[in-house]
Structure formats: structure tokens, C-alpha cells
Legacy VTK file of the C-alpha trace (Angstrom):
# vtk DataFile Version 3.0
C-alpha trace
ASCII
DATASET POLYDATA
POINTS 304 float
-19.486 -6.903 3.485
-21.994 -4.791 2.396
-24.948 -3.321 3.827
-27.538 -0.259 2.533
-25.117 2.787 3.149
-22.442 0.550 1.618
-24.554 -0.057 -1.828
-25.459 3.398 -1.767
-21.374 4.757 -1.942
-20.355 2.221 -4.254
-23.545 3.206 -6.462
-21.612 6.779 -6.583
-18.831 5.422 -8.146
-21.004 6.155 -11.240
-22.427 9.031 -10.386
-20.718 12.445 -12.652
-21.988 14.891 -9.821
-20.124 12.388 -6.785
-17.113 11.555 -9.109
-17.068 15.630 -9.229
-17.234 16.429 -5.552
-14.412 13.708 -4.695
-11.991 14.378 -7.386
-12.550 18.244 -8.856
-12.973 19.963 -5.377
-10.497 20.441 -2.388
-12.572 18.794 0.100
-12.223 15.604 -2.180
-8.165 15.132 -2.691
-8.323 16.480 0.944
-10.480 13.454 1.898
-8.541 11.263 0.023
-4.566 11.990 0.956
-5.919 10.606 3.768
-5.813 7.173 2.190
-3.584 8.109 -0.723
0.283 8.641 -0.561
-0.124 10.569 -3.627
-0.362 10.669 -7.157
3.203 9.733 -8.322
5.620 7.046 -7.615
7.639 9.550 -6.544
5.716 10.172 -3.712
4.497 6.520 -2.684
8.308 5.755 -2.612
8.694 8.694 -0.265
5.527 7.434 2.331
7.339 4.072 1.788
10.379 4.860 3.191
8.726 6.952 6.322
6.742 3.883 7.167
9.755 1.291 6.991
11.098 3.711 9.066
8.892 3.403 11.706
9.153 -0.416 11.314
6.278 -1.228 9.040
6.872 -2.940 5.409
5.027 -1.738 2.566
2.183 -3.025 -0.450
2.754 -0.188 -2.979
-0.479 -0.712 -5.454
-0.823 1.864 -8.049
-3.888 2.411 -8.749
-6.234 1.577 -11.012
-8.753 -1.260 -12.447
-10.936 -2.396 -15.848
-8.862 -0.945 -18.113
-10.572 -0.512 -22.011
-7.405 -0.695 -24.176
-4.052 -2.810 -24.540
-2.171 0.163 -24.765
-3.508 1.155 -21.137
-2.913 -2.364 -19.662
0.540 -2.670 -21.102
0.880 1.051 -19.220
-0.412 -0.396 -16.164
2.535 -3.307 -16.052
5.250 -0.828 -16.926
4.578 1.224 -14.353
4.905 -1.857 -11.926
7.875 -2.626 -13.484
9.328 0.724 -13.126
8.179 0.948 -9.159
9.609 -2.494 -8.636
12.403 -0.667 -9.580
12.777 2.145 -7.264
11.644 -0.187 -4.447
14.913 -1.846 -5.389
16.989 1.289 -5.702
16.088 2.514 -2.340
16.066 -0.355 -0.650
12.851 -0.626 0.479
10.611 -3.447 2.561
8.390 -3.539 -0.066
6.248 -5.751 -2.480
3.317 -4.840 -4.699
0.009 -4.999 -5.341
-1.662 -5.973 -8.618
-4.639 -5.723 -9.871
-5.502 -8.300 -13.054
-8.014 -6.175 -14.922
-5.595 -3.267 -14.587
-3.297 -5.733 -16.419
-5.937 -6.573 -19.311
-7.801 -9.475 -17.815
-11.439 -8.159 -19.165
-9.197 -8.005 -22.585
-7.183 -10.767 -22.608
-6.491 -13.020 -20.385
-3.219 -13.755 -22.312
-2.316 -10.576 -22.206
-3.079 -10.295 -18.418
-0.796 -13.362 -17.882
1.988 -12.264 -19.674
2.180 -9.442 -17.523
1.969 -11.124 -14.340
4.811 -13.533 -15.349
6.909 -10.042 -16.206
6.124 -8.378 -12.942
6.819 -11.628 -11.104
10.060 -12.214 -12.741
11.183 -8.640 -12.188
9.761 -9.008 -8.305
11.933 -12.459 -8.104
14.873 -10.554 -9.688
15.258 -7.902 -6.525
13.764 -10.380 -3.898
10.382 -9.326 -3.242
6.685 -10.616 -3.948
3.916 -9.801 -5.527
0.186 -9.531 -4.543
-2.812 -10.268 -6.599
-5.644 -8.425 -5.312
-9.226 -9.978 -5.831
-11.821 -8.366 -7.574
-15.587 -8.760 -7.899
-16.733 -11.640 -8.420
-16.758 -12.046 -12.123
-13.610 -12.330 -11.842
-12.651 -14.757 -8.666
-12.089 -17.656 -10.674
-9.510 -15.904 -13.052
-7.808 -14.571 -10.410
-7.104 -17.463 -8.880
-6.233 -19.477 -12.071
-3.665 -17.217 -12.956
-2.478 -16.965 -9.403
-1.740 -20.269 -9.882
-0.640 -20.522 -12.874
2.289 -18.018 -12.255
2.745 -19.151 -8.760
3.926 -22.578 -9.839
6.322 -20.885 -12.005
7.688 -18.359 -10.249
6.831 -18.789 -6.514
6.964 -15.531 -5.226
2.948 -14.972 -5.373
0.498 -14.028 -3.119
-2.939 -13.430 -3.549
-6.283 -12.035 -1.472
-9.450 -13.608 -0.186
-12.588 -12.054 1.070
-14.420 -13.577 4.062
-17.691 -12.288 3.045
-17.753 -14.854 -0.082
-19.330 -18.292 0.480
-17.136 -19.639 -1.188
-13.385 -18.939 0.028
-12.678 -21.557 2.467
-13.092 -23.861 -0.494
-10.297 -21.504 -2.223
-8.194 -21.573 0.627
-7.751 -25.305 0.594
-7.219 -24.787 -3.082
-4.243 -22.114 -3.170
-2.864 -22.828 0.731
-0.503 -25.787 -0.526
1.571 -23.457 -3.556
2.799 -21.426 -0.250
2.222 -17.940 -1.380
1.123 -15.831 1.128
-2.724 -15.309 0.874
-4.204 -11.987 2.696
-7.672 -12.210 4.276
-9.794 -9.317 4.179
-13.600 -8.869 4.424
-14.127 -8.178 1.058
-15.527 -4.635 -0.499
-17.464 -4.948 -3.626
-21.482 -4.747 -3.813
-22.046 -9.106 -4.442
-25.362 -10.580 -4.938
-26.854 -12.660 -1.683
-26.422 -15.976 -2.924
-22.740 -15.629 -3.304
-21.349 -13.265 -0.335
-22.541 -12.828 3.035
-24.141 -8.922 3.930
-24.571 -9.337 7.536
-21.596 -7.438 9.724
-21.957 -10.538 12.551
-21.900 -13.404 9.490
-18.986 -11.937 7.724
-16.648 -11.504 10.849
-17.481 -15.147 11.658
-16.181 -16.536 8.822
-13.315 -14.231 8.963
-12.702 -16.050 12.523
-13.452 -19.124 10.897
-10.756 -18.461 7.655
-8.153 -17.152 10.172
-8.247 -20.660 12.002
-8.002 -22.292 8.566
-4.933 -20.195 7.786
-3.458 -20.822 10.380
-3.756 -24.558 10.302
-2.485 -24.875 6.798
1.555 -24.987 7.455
1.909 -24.521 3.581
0.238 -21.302 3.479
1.688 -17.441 4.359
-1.343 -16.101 6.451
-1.632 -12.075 6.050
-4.487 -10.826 8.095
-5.819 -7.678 6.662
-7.974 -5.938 9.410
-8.781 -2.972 11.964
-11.202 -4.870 13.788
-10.015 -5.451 17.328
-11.969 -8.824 17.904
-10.461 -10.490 15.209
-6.587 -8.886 15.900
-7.083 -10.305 19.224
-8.190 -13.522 17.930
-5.639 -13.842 15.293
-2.594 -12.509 18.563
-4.099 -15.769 20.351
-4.055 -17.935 17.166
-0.104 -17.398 16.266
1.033 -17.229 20.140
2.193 -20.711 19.014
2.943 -20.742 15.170
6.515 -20.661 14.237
5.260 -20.433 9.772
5.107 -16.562 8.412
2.451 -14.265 9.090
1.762 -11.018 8.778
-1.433 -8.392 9.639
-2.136 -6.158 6.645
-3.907 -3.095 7.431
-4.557 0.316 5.118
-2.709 3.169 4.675
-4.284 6.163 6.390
-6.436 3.966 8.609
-6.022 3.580 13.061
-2.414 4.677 12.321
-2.303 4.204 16.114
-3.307 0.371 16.551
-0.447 0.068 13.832
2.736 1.418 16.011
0.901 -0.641 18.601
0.996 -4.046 16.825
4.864 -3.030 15.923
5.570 -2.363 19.706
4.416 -5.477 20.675
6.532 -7.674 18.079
3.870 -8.439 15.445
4.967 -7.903 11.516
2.640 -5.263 10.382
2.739 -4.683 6.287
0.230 -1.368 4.896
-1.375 -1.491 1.971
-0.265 1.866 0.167
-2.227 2.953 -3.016
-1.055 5.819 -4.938
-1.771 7.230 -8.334
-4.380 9.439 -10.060
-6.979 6.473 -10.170
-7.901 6.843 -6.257
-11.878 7.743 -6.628
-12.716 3.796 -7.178
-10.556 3.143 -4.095
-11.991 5.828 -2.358
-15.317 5.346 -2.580
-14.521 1.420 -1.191
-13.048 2.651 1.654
-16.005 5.074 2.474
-18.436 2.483 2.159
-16.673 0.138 4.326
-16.033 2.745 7.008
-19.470 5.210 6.984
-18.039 7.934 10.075
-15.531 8.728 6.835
-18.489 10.654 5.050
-18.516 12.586 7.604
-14.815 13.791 7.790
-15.613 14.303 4.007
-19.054 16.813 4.384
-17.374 18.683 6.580
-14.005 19.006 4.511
-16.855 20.035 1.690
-19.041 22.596 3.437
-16.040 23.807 5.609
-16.907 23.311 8.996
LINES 1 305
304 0 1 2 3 4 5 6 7 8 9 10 11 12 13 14 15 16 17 18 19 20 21 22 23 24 25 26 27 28 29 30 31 32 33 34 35 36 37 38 39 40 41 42 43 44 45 46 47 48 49 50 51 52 53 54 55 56 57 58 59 60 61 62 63 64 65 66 67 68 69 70 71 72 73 74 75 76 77 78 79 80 81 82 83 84 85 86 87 88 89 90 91 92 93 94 95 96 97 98 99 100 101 102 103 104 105 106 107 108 109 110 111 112 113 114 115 116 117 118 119 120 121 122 123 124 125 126 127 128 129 130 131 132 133 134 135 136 137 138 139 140 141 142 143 144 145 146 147 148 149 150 151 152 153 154 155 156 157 158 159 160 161 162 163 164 165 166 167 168 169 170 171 172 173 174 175 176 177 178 179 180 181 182 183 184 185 186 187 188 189 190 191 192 193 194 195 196 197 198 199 200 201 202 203 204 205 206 207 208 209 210 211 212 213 214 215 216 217 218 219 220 221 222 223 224 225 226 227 228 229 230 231 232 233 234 235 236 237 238 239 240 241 242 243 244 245 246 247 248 249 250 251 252 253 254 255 256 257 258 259 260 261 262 263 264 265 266 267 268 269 270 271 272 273 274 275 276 277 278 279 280 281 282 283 284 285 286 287 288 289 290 291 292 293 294 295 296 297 298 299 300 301 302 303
């Protein structure tokens, strides 16, 4: 969902004088432990544990995307493997979060596949699950291939959607009957017209719209990722009923207060927590999907 300030902050993403401000100054790491646990695993594992605390499970996604080199992909999966891991030594109510070019994809999709089927086997191993996030759109029809792919083998799969694409309810009815889970969000990359909806009213309809379809599809996991009120509410009314899993997603750092509300009333509430030194991609996403955060970030810049 993306509209003129959006295409603007995702433009700085290649900017060297924004990249600067976010990631050399203060006011920038300021900004963005606000949405980060931090830059180790170390760390993550340690916001982890608070949040399962406070009865929340966990997405731990280390960060990162479009990597240029084997050596960094095969990085990238190791360092899965190792926080799979501690979310097994500490017990934690946790899966990840994976992204495929992180894992090679724009390399090799072998080599992007061999990995998932690694991280997947180590996930099945300690009893969790694994996320694939979805990318831009270059890459939606890889993604869901190898989600697939390793779902059929392993089972333990999810992967995410994004309402503002035309063409995700067809995907739905593609991926619903492996029965991984399958997160709905909005969607956060700069798309061209003809394939993704830019109007805020068009994209929350076919949110509504994918929600029902969830829902409806017995096979499937539903995870609604969201902060929007309207479609929480909608999505309380739609599983009054529904005895399957589900689950709302919503972001680390983001209405921390709707999220002890949802656990007070009974709902299963999982946060997306990124960590890593690979945050100003991430950050930049979540700016342009949520403008009044400029402003916390100006001021943290100019001190006032």
C-alpha cells in the first residue's frame, strides 16, 4: 500500500545522505530500537523472552535481504540455524522469519532451496515453524514455489501474503490446502499500478475480503498481521465461531498497547521481531507505512 510519502521513503533507501542520518547518527539507532530488539541474537533472544513473558509468542527475523555473494547467503542460513538454536535452548514460543533472497534466491535458486530445507529440518527438529516472508514482486512467484516445494516435504511452513496485490486471493486458493499457516499483511514495497492496489480504502477491502477467504479455508493457518482497528474488529467477529488455528501478527515496537489488549481478551497474539545490523531497509518500510514516525525521527535528529 503505497501512496506519494510512501514512494518518497522507500526512494531513500538509496539515498547515501538518508542511509547516513538513519544509521551513522544517534537520532537514527534511536529511531530504530524502537522497531529493533537489537543488533545481536543475543539480544533478540533477550526481547523474546520478555514478550513470552507477557504472553505473546515470537517471529525472530534477522535481518537482512538481496544478498550479492554465496558466502553471504550461506551466512544468512547459519545464523538461522544458530538462533533456531537458542530459541530451543531457552525454551522459547518462537518461530522464524526468512527471507529467500537473504538465502541466495537472486543467486541461486538451488542454493536458496537448500537452505530452506536446512532451516526447516532444524525448525521440525525442536518443534517450531518457519515463515517465508514475501518480497517484491519479482519475486512472488519464487516464493511461493519454494514455499511449496519445502512445505510438502517438511510441513512445518508458513508463508506471507500482501492484500495490496491483485493477485493474492488467487495465491491463497493455491497455498491454503498444504496447511501452513499463511500471514496477511498489506504489503510494503513500492509495486507498479497494474499489479498492486495504491489506494488506502482499496487495499483494506481486500484485506477484509482475504480475511473472509482465510477464514473459510479449514486447511489453512490464518495469521492476521495488522494495527488497524477495523479490520481486528472484523477479523474478532470472523473467528467468534472458528475452532482451526489463528493467530494476529503485529510488529515489534508498534501500539504495544492494543497488543496486551488482544492478550487480555484471549486472542493468540505472535510479534514480528527483527534484529540484526541490516535494520535501515526495514526501517525505512516501516516509516513509509506509518508517516507520524518521521516525525518521532526529526525531532530525535534536531533534538527537540
Amino acid at each position: 500500500m503505497i501512496n506519494a510519502f510512501s514512494k518518497v521513503m522507500l526512494k531513500a533507501t538509496d539515498l547515501k545522505l538518508s542511509k547516513y542520518l538513519f544509521t551513522d547518527l544517534s537520532a537514527g539507532r534511536k529511531l530504530a530500537l524502537r522497531f529493533v530488539a537489537g543488533e545481536t541474537l543475543e539480544e533478540a533472544v533477550a526481547v523474546a523472552g520478555e514478550l513470552n513473558e507477557r504472553g505473546m509468542s515470537v517471529s525472530l527475523d534477522h535481518l537482512g535481504e538481496s544478498v550479492s555473494d554465496v558466502g553471504s547467503a550461506r551466512a544468512a542460513r547459519d545464523d538461522y540455524l544458530a538462533c533456531l538454536d537458542e530459541i530451543a535452548e531457552f525454551g522459547l514460543d518462537s518461530n522464524v522469519s526468512v527471507k529467500l533472497t537473504q538465502l541466495g534466491l537472486s543467486l541461486d535458486r538451488e542454493l536458496a532451496i537448500d537452505a530452506m530445507r536446512q532451516i526447516a529440518g532444524r525448525a521440525a527438529e525442536i518443534g517450531t515453524t518457519v515463515t517465508i516472508d514475501m518480497e517484491d514482486s519479482p519475486y512472488t512467484d519464487a516464493t511461493l514455489d519454494i514455499y511449496e516445494l519445502v512445505q510438502r516435504e517438511y510441513g512445518n511452513l508458513g508463508v506471507a501474503v500482501q492484500a495490496y496485490l491483485y493477485r493474492t486471493a488467487a495465491d491463497v486458493s493455491r497455498i491454503a490446502p498444504l496447511g501452513g499457516h499463511i500471514r496477511l499483511c498489506k504489503g510494503a514495497y513500492a509495486e507498479p499500478d497494474k499489479i498492486a492496489m495504491s489506494r488506502r480504502e482499496h487495499v483494506n477491502a481486500n484485506f477484509a475480503t482475504l480475511t473472509q477467504q482465510l477464514m473459510d479455508q479449514h486447511d489453512a493457518k490464518p495469521a492476521i498481521a495488522t494495527h488497524d482497528d477495523r479490520l481486528i474488529d472484523l477479523t474478532r467477529t470472523l473467528v467468534a465461531d472458528r475452532k482451526s488455528p489463528f493467530e494476529f501478527q503485529m510488529l515489534y515496537g508498534i501500539r504495544e498497547q492494543l497488543q496486551s489488549e488482544l492478550v487480555r481478551q484471549g486472542h493468540p497474539l505472535r510479534i514480528y521481531v527483527p534484529y540484526g545490523s541490516e535494520w535501515y531497509p526495514y526501517l525505512t518500510r516501516r516509516l513509509a507505512e506509518r508517516p507520524a514516525n518521521t516525525l518521532f525521527f526529526m525531532r530525535a535528529l534536531f533534538g527537540k
